[in-house]
VMD Tcl script that draws the C-alpha trace (Angstrom):
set ca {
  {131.41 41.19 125.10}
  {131.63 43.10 128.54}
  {133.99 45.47 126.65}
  {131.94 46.89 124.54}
  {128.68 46.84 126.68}
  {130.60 48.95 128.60}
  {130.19 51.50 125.34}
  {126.87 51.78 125.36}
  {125.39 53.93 128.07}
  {121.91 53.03 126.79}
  {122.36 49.52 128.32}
  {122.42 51.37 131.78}
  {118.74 52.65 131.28}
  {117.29 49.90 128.79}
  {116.88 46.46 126.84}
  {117.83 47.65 123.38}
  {116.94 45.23 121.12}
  {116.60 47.39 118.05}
  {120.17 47.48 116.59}
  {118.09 46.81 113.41}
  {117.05 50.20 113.48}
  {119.72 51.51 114.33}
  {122.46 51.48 116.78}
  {123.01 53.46 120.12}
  {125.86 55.81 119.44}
  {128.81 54.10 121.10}
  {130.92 56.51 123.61}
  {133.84 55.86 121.10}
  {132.27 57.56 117.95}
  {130.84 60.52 120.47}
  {134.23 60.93 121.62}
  {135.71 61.22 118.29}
  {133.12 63.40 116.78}
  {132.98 65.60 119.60}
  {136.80 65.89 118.95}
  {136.71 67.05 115.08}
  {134.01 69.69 116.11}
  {136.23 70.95 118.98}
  {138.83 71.28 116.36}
  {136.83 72.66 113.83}
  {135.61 75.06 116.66}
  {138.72 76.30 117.84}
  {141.50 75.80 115.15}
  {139.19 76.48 112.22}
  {138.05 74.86 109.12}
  {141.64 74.34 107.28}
  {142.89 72.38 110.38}
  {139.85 70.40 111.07}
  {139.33 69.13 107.36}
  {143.76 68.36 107.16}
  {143.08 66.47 110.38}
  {139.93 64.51 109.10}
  {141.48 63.09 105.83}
  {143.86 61.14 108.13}
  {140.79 60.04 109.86}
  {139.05 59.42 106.32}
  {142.23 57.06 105.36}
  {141.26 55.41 108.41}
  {137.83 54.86 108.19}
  {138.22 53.35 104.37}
  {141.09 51.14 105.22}
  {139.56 49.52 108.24}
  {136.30 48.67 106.28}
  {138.22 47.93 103.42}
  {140.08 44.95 105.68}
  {136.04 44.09 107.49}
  {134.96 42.84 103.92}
  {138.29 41.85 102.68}
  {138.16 44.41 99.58}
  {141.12 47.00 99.00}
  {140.87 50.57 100.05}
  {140.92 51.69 96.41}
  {137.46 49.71 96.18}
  {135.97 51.70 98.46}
  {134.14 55.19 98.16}
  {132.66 57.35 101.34}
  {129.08 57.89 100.73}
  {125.97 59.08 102.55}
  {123.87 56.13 102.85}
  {122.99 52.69 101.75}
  {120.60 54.17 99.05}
  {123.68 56.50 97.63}
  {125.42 53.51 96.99}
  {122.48 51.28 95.38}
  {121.91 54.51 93.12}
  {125.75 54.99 92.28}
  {125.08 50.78 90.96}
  {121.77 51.12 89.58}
  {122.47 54.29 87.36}
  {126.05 53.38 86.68}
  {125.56 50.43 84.84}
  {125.94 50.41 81.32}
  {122.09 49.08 79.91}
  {120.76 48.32 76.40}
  {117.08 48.52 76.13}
  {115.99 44.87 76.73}
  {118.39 44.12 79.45}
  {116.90 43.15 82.92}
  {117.63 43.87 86.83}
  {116.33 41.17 89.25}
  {115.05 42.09 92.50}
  {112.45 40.36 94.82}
  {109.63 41.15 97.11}
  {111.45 41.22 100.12}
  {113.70 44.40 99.51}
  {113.92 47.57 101.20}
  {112.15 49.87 99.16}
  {115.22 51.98 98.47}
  {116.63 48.79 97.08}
  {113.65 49.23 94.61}
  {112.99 52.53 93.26}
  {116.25 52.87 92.28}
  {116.09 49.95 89.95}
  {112.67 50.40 88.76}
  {113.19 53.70 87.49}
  {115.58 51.81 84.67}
  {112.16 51.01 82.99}
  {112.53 54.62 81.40}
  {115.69 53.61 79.92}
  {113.57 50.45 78.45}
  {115.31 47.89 81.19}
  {112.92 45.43 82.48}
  {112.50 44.53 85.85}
  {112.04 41.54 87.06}
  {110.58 41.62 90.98}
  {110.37 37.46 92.39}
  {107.75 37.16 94.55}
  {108.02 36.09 98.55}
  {106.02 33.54 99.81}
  {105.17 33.38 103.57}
  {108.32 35.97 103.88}
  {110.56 33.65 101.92}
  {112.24 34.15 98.88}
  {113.45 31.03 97.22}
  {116.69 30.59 95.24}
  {115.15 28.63 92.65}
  {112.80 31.61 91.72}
  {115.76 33.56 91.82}
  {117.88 31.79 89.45}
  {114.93 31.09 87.43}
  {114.18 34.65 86.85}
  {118.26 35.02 85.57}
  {119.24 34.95 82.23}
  {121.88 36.18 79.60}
  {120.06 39.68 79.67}
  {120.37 39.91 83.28}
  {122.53 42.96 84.17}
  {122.38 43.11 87.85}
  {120.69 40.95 90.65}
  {120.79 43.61 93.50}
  {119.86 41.67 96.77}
  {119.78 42.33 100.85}
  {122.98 39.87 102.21}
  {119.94 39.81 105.04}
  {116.34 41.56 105.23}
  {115.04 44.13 107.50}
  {112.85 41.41 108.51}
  {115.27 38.95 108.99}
  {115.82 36.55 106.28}
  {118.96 36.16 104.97}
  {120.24 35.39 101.27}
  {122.85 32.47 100.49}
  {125.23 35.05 98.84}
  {128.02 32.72 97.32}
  {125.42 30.46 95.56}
  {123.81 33.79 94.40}
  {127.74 35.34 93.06}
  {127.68 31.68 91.15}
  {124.68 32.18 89.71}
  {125.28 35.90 88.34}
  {128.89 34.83 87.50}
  {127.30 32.58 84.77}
  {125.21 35.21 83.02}
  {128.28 37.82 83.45}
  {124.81 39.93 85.52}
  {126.92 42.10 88.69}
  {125.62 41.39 92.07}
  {125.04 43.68 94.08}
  {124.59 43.80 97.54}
  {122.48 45.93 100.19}
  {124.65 44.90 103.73}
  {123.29 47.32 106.19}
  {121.94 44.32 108.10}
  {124.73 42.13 108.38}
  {127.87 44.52 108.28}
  {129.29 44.01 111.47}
  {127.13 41.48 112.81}
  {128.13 38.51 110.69}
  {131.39 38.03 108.35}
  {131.10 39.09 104.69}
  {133.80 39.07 102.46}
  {133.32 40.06 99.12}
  {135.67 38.24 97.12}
  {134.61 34.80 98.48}
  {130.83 35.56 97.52}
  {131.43 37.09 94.35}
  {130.09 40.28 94.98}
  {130.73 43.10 92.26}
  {129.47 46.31 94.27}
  {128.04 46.72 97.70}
  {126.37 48.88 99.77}
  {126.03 49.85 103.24}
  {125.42 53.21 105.71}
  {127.19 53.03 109.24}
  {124.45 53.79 111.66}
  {123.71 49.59 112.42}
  {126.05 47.28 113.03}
  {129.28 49.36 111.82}
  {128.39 51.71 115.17}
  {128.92 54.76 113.48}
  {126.66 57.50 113.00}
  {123.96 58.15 110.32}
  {124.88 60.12 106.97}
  {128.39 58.18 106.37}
  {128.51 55.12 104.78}
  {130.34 52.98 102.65}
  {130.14 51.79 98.93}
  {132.27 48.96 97.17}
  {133.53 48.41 93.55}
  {135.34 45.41 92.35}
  {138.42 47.00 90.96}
  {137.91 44.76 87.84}
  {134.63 46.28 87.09}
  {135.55 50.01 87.87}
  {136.39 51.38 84.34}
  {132.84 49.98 83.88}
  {130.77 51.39 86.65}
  {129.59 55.00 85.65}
  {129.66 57.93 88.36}
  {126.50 59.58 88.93}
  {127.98 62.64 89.62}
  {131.83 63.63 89.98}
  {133.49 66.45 91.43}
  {137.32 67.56 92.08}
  {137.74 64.53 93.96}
  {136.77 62.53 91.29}
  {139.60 63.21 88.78}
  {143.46 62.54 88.17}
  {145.90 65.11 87.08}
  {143.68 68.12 87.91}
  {146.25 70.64 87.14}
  {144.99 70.33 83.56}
  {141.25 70.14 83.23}
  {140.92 69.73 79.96}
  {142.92 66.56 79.81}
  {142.09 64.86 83.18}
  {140.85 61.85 83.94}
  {138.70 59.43 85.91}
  {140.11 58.08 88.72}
  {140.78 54.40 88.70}
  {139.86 53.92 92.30}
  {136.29 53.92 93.79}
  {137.14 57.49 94.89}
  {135.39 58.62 91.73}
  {132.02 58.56 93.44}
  {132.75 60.78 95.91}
  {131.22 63.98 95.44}
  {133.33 66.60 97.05}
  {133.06 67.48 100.84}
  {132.83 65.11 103.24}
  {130.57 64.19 106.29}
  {134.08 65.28 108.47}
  {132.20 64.72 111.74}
  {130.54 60.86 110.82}
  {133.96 59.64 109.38}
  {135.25 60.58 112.69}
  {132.84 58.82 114.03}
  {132.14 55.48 111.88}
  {136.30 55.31 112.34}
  {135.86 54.69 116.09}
  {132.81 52.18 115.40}
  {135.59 50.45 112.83}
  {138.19 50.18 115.68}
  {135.58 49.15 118.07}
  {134.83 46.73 115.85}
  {138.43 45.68 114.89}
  {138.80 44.70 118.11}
  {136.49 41.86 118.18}
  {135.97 38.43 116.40}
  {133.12 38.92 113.73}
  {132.37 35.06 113.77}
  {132.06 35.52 118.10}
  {129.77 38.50 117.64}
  {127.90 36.53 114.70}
  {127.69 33.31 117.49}
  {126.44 35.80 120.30}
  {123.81 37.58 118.17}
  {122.40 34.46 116.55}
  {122.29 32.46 119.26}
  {120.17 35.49 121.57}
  {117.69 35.48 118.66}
  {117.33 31.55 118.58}
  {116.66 31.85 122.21}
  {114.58 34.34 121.95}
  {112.75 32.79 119.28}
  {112.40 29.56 120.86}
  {111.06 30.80 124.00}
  {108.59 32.86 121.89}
  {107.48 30.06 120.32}
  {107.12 27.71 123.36}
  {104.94 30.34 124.93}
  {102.64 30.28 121.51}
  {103.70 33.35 119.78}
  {103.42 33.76 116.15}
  {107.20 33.98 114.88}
  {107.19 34.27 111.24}
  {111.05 34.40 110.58}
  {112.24 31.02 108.49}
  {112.39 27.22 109.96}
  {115.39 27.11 108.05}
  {118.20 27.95 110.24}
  {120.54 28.84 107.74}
  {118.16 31.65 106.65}
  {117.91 33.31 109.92}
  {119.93 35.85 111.59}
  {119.99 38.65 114.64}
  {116.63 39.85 113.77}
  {113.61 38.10 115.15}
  {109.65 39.37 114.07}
  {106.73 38.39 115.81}
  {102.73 38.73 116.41}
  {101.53 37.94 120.09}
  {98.26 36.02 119.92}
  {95.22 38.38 120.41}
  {97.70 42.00 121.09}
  {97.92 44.92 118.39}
  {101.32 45.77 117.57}
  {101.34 49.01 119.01}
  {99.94 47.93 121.99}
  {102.62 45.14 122.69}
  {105.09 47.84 121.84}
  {103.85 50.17 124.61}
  {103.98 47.51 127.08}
  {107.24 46.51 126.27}
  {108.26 50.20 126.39}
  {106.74 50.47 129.67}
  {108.83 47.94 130.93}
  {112.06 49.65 129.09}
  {112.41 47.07 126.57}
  {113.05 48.87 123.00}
  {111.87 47.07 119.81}
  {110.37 48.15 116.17}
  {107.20 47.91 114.52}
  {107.38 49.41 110.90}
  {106.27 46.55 109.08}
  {103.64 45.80 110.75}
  {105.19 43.23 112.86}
  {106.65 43.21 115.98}
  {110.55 43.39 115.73}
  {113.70 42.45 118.01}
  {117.26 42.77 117.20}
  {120.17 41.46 118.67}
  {123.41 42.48 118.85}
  {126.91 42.69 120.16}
  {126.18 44.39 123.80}
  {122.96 42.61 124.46}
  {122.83 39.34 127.23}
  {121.49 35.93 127.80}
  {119.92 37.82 130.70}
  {118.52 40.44 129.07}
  {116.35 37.91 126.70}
  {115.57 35.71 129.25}
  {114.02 39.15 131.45}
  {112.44 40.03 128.24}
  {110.72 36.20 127.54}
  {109.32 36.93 131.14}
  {107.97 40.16 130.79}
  {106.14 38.83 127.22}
  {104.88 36.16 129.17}
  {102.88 38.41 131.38}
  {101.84 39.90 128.38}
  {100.14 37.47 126.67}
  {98.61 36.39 129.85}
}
mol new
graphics top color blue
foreach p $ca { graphics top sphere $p radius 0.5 }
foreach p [lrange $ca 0 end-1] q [lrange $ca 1 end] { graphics top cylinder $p $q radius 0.2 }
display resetview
């Protein structure tokens, strides 16, 4: 992994452990975003957008081949949340159906959905217990009205979902699964056909080391005729030169909605050929096993770590409480000592990822030690 530590600058100045948040900007991505806006500066907007298509083709190809989908699968959005909206609102309902979500989703994983209730869809929301969400709820909560379960592959607090028992389950009822993979893209293998996943979701700021506002949204090809655009634009359409008689695309480029974010597909292309260049299962090894070692020496020195004693539902994200120490507080000190963590949920949250070190946890289990002392 000294390779790509070495493109990270911020690993010169800190202990990020926060790629959950997001990701330091990789010198790769500057480099190539830096370039389009020279370009753009200098040679004008004609150039610079010609130039950035070939750099577009890139960008969807090379994710394309990271979740083993086809290029034509794949449309260039803004965010996660574009892509959950393109699913949620592009679903054909009758009033009746259901969606199934569960306590432990992002919010923007939620709205979305919920906002079917106008169209008279119900939603079904399984409850978490002790930050766990069990299959068996799940499936129980799954029926022959179920439309879409739309699920985290893993949570921004760390638990992660068996996906291929949850495709088998949907693939029963004929109900799409859909995925929100902003915390696992690039940390961990996923690949779509395997798991049965029908759409997908992810922005490019985490572990895809691109930039925010470019992202990434998958269509099984089988379900496209089926999958409704939210909006469409140019872009959107086949044989153009007559308007009256065009059509849909048959490709995921449908959901694309005109101009593109030129500058942050230059940039999530060089976070894609970073990326290309390693083994996802080595920088899946290397990331869980920091945050079992982190979590382990957390625990021996009586922290309160309230990620899953199931192994198999764990992942590169570790939350916490120290005993007797606000949040806040243990942030600052941890700041103070140029360690970088999050606490929006009201927990105390490290990351792991593929430039971090042995080292750098074991400094870190130090430095909390003198904390909680």
């Amino acid at each position: 992994m000294d390779e790509v530590r070495s493109e990270f600058p911020i690993v010169k100045a800190m202990t990020y452990f926060d790629i959950a948040y997001g990701n330091p900007l990789p010198n790769c991505a500057r480099k190539n975003m830096t370039h389009f806006l020279s370009i753009l500066q200098k040679k004008g907007c004609s150039i610079a957008r010609a130039n950035a298509y070939e750099k577009l083709d890139e960008a969807r190809n090379k994710f394309a081949n990271l979740i083993n989908a086809k290029p034509s699968e794949i449309a260039l959005v803004k965010n996660t949340s574009e892509g959950l909206n393109i699913a949620a609102n592009g679903i054909k309902y009758e009033p009746g159906d259901n969606v199934v979500l569960n306590e432990l989703e992002h919010l923007n994983n939620m709205f979305c959905w919920i906002r079917l209730r106008k169209k008279g869809v119900e939603i079904r929301i399984v409850p978490q217990k002790n930050g766990i969400v069990e299959l068996n709820d799940i499936s129980s909560n799954v029926d022959e009205r179920t439309k879409a379960l739309s699920i985290a592959s893993t949570t921004n607090l760390g638990f992660r979902f068996d996906l291929q028992k949850l495709g088998k389950i949907c693939k029963k009822v004929s109900a799409y699964l859909v995925v929100d993979a902003i915390q696992s893209l690039g940390l961990e293998p996923l690949d779509v056909k395997k798991l049965g996943v029908d759409m997908l979701s992810s922005s490019a700021h985490k572990g895809l080391l691109g930039p925010h506002g470019i992202g990434f949204f998958y269509c099984n090809e089988d379900i496209l005729d089926d999958i409704e655009p939210m909006s469409v634009a140019r872009i959107s359409y086949e044989n153009i030169e007559d308007p009256k008689n065009a059509n849909l695309k048959h490709s995921a480029e449908k959901f694309e909605g005109g101009n593109y974010n030129y500058a942050g597909i230059y940039g999530v292309a060089a976070g894609l050929n970073l990326l290309a260049k390693m083994d996802i299962e080595e920088v899946k090894r290397h990331s869980f096993e920091l945050s079992e070692k982190f979590r382990e020496g957390l625990m021996s020195m009586g922290a309160n770590v309230t990620n899953s004693l199931n192994k198999e539902e764990r992942s590169h994200i570790v939350t916490f409480n120290l005993p007797g120490k606000p949040i806040e507080e243990v942030k600052k000190l941890l700041e103070k000592n140029r360690i970088r963590i999050s606490t929006h949920y009201g927990i105390v949250r490290a990351s792991f990822a593929h430039y971090n070190t042995i080292s750098e946890v074991e400094n870190s289990l130090e430095i909390i030690k003198n904390i909680i002392s």
